[in-house]
TIKOL-418815 format. One record per residue (C-alpha): residue number from 0; residue in one letter; x, y, z. Coordinates in pm, 1 decimal, m for minus. Example, Ala and Ser with C-alpha at 12.3 -4.5 7.8 and 13.67 -1.06 7.14 Angstrom:
residues 2
0; a; 1230.0; m450.0; 780.0 $
1; s; 1367.0; m106.0; 714.0 $
//
This chain:
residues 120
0; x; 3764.6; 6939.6; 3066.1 $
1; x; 3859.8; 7179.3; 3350.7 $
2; x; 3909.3; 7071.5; 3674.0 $
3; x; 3697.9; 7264.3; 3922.6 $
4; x; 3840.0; 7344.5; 4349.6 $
5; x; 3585.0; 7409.0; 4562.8 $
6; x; 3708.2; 7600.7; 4843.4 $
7; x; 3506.7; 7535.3; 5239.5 $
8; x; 3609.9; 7735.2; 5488.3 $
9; x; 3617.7; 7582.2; 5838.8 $
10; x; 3309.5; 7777.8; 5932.4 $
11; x; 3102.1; 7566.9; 5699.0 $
12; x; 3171.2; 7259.9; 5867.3 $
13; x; 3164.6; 7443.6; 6271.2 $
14; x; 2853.9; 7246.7; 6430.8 $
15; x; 2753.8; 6978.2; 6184.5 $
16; x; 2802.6; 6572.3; 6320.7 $
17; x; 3062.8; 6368.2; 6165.1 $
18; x; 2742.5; 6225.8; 5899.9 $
19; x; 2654.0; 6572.5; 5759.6 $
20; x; 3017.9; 6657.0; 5712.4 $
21; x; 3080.6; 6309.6; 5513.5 $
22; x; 2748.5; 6369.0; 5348.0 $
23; x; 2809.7; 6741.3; 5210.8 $
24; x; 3238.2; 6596.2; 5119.8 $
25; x; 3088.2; 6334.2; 4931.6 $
26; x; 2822.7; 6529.5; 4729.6 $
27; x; 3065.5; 6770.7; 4590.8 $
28; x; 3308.7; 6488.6; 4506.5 $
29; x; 3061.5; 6299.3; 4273.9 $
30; x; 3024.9; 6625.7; 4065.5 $
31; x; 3372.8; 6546.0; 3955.2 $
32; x; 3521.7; 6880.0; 4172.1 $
33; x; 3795.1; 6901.4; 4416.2 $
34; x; 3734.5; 7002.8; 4747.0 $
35; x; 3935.4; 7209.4; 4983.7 $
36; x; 3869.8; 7213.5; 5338.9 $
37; x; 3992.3; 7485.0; 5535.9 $
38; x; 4045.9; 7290.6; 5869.4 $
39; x; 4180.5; 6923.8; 5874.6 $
40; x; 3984.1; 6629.8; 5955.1 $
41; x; 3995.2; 6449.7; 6265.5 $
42; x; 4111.3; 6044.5; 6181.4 $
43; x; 3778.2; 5935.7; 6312.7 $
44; x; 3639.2; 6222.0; 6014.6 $
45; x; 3843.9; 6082.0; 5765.1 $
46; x; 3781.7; 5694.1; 5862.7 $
47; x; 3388.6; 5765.2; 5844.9 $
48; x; 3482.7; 5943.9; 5473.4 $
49; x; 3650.0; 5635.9; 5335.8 $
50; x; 3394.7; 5387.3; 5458.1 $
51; x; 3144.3; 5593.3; 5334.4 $
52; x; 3287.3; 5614.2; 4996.1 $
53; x; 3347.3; 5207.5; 4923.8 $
54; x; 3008.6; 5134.6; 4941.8 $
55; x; 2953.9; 5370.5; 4719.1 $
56; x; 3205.0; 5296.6; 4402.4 $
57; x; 3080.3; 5221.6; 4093.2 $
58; x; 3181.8; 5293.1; 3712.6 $
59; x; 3030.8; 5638.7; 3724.0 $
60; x; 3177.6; 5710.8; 4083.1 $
61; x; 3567.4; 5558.9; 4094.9 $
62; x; 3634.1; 5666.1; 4485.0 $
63; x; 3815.0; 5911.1; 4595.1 $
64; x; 4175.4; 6072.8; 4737.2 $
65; x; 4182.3; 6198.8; 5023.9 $
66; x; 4511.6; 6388.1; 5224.4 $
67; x; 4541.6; 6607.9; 5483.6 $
68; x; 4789.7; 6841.1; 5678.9 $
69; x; 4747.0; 6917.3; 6044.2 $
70; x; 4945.0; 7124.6; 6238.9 $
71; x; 5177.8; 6976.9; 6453.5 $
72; x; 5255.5; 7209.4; 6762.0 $
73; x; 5258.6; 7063.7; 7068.7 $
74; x; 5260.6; 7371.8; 7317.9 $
75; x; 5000.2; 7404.4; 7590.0 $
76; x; 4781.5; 7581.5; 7435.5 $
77; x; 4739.9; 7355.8; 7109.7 $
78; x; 4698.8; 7070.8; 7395.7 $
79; x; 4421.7; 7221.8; 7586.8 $
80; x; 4289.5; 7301.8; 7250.3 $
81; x; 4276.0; 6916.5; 7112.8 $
82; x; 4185.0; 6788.5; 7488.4 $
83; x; 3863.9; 6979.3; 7456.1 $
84; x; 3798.5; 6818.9; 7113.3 $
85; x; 3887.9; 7195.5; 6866.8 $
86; x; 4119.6; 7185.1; 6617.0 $
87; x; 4411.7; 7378.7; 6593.1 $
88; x; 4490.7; 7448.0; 6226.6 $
89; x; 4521.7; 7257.4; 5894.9 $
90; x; 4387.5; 7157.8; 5577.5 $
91; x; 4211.1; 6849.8; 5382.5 $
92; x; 4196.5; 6814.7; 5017.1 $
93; x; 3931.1; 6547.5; 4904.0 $
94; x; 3861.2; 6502.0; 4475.0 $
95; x; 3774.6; 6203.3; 4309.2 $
96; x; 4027.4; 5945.6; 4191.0 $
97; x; 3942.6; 5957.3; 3866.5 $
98; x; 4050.5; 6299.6; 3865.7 $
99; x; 4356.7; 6307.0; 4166.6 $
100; x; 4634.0; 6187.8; 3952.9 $
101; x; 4873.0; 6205.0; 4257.5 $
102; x; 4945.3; 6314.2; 4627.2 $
103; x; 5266.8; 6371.9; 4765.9 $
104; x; 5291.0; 6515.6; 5128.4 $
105; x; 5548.2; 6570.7; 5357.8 $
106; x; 5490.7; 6740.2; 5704.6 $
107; x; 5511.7; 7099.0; 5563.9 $
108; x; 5337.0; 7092.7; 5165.2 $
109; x; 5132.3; 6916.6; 5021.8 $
110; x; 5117.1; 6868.5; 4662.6 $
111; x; 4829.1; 6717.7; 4398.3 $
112; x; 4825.0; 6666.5; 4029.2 $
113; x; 4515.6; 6651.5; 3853.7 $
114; x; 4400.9; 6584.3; 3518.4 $
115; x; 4057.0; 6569.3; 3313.7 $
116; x; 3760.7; 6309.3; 3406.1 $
117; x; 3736.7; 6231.0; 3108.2 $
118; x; 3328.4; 6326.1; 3066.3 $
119; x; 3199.3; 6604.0; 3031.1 $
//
């Protein structure tokens, strides 16, 4: 079986409450795809996300994986920018676990192995 990335862009997400963005992360997730999100989630996003998602594991839905880069300038402007609750830049890659064989992230890459779900 392929594995299929769904690219968001940020724009997707602009506007929406912490619940719609968990909802919409966690409905392309349980079709088996990976999911790319153009901007990083806050911790409070990504907190919400995991809760979310272990009351809902089950044999047909194993959880997911979950890592994120955010970028760490800490000028002014990327201050002002965070004080008034924007983001600044980065990225979040969410798939199931059954298919996210493994993360590995350091402050500049991230990489992710995947591998078949095993259903098709």
């Amino acid at each position: 079986m392929a594995v299929q990335i769904e690219f968001l862009p940020s724009k997707s997400l602009d506007g929406k409450e912490e619940g719609e963005k968990v909802k919409l992360i966690l409905n392309t997730v349980k079709k088996d795809r990976i999911l790319v999100l153009e901007s990083a989630l806050t911790p409070d996003e990504e907190k919400r996300l995991i809760e979310k998602t272990m009351g809902m594991v089950s044999k047909d839905f194993p959880g997911i994986e979950i890592a994120s880069l955010s970028e760490t300038s800490v000028g002014w402007k990327s201050t002002l920018i965070k004080f008034l609750g924007g983001k600044t830049s980065g990225l979040t890659v969410v798939g199931p676990s059954n298919l996210v064989k493994q993360v590995k992230r350091d402050p500049d890459k991230l990489s992710l192995w995947a591998g078949s779900a095993g259903r098709e």
